[in-house]
C-alpha positions in Angstrom: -9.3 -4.3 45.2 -13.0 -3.5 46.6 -16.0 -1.9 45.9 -17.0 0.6 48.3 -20.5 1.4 47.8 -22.0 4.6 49.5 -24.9 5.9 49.6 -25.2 9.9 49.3 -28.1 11.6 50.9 -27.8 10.7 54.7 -25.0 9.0 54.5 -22.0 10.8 52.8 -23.8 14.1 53.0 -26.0 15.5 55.9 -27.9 17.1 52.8 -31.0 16.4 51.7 -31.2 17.2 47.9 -35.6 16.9 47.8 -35.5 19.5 51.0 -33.5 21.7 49.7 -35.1 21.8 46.2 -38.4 21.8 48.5 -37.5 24.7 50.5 -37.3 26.9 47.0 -40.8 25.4 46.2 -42.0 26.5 49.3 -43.4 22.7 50.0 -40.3 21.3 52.5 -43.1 20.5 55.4 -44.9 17.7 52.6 -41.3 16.6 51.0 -39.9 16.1 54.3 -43.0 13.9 55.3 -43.1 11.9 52.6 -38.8 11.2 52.3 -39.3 9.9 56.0 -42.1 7.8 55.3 -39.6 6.4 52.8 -37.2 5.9 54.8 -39.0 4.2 57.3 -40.4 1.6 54.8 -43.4 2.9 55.1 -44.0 3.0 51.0 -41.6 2.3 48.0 -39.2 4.7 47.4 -40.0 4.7 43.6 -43.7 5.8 45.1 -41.8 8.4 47.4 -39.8 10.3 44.7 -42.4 10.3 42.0 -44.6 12.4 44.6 -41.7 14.4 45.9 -40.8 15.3 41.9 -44.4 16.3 41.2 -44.5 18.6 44.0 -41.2 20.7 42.7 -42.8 21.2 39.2 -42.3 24.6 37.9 -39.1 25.1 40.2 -37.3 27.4 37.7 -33.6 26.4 37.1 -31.9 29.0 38.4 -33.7 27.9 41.9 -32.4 23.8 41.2 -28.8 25.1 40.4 -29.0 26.9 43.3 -30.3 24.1 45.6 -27.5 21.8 44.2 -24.7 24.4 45.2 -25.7 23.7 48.8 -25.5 20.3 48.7 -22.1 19.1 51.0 -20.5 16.4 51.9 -20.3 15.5 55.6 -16.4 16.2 57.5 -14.1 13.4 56.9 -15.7 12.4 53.8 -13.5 13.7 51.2 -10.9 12.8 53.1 -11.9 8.8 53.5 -12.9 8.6 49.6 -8.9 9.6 49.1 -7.4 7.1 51.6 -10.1 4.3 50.0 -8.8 4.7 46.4 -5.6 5.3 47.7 -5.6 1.9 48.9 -6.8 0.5 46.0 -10.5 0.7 45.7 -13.1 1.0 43.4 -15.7 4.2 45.4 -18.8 4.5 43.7 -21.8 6.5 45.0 -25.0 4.9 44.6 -28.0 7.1 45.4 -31.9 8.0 44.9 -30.7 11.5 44.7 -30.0 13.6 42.3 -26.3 13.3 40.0 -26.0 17.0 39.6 -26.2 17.7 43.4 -23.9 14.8 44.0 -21.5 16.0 41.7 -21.7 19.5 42.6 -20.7 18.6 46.4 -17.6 16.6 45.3 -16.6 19.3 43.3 -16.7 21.6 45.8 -14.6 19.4 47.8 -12.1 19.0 45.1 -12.5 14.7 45.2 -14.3 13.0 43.1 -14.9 8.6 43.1 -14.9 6.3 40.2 -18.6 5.9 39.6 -22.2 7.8 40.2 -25.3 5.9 39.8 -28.0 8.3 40.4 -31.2 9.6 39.2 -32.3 13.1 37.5 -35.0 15.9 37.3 -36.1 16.8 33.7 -36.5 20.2 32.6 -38.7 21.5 30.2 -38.9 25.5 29.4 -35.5 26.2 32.3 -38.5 25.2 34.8 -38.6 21.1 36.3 -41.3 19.0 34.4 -42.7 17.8 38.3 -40.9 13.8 36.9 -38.1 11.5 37.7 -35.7 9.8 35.6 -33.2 7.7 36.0 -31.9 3.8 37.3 -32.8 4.0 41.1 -36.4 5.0 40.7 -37.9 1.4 39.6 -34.4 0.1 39.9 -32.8 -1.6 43.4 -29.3 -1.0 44.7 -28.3 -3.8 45.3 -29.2 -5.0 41.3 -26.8 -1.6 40.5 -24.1 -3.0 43.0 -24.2 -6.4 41.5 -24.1 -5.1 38.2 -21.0 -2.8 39.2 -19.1 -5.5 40.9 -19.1 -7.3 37.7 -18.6 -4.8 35.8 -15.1 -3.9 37.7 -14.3 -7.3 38.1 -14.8 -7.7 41.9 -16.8 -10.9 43.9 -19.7 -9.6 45.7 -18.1 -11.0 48.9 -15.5 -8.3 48.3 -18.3 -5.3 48.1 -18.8 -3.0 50.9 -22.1 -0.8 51.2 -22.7 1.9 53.4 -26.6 3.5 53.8 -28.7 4.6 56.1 -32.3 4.2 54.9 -34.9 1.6 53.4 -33.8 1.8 49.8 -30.1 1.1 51.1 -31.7 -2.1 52.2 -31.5 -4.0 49.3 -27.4 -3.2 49.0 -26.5 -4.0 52.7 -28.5 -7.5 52.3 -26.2 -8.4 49.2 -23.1 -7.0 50.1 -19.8 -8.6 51.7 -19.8 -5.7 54.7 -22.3 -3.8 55.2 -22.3 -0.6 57.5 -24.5 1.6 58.6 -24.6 5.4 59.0 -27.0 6.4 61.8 -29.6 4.0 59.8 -33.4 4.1 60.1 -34.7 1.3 62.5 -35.6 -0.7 59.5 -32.2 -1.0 58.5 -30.1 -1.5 61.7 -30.8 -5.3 61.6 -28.9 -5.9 58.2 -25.8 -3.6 59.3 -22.7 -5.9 60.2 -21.4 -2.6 61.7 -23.3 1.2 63.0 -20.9 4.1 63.0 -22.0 8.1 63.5 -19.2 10.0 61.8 -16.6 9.5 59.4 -13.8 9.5 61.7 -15.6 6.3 63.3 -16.1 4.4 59.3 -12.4 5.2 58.8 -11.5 2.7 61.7 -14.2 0.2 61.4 -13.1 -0.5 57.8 -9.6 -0.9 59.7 -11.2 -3.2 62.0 -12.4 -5.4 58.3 -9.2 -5.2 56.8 -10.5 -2.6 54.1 -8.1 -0.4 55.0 -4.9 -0.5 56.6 -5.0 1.6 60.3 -1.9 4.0 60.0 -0.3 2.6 63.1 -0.6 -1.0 61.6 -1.8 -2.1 65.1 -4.1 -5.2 65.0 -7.9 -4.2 65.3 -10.8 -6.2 66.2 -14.1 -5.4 64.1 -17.0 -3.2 65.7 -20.5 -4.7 65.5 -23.4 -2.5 66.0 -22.3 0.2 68.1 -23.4 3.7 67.3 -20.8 6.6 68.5 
């Protein structure tokens, strides 16, 4: 067995929960500015979501339920988290974002992994209190992997993680395979592997021997090359 470590926003969705919550605020132009200057490793992500939260204070609920229920997953996903626990594997999603949009966009794809770490937006009065809450705010990923892997029972040379962005960072440095998905120029350098689609992961985690290509033809590992 492995761990197979995903990130969400980015990476198994093309969503962006703070965007969409921002676009019901009516302040997606400042979110969007401030989640890239995250991303880019320009400041902390702890510093990034604390900003983006107080900007969507007031948001009534109805509006966050709303923004959750577009929340999806990108193609191929669903489909890859049931061949990876299929084959064995222990799929957790590990994201900044928000556990009520991750689980609402598994849900609607009837699949569903074996553990969320993920953060949350108090409510006060059916409206959001403008804070965050939650273990990836002060919190590192790749503290929450190592704490999983033990957890499960599996050697942190047996982890895979898969991100995109600066606060992935900290995951793909500790992990036994790391993988990128379209990553920010920050990140590329730490990726043993780049992919662009699903389709692509599916055969790079072949090419490692994480999962078994159905033909059961011999396949050489892909380093770094975008689709």
């Amino acid at each position: 067995m492995r761990l197979i470590a995903f990130d969400f926003d980015g990476t198994l969705s093309d969503s962006e929960m703070t965007v969409l919550l921002a676009e019901r605020a009516g302040v997606a132009d400042e979110v969007a500015a401030i989640t890239e200057r995250a991303m880019n490793d320009e400041i902390s992500y702890a510093e990034s979501l604390y900003q983006r939260a107080e900007l969507l204070e007031g948001l009534p609920e109805a509006d966050v339920e709303a923004a959750f229920d577009d929340v999806r997953v990108r193609p191929g996903s669903a489909a890859l988290i049931e061949r990876l626990q299929a084959a064995g594997h222990h799929v957790a999603i590990l994201t900044g974002g928000f556990e009520r949009g991750v689980e609402a966009a598994l849900e609607r794809e009837g699949v569903s992994v074996d553990t969320i770490v993920a953060n949350r937006l108090p409510q006060s009065g059916g409206r959001l209190t403008g804070d965050a809450e939650g273990p990836l705010i002060e919190g590192t990923k790749d503290d929450a992997l190592e704490s999983l892997a033990e957890e499960v029972g599996v050697p942190m040379a047996d982890t895979v993680a898969i991100g995109d962005g600066a606060n992935d960072l900290p995951m793909l440095e500790v992990a036994g395979l790391s993988i990128g998905f379209v990553p920010k120029d920050a990140v590329r350098p730490s990726c043993d592997a780049v992919v662009a689609s699903m389709p692509r992961l599916g055969r790079v985690l072949e090419g490692y021997r994480v999962l078994r290509a159905d033909d059961d033809a011999e396949r050489v590992p892909e380093r770094r090359q975008p689709e």
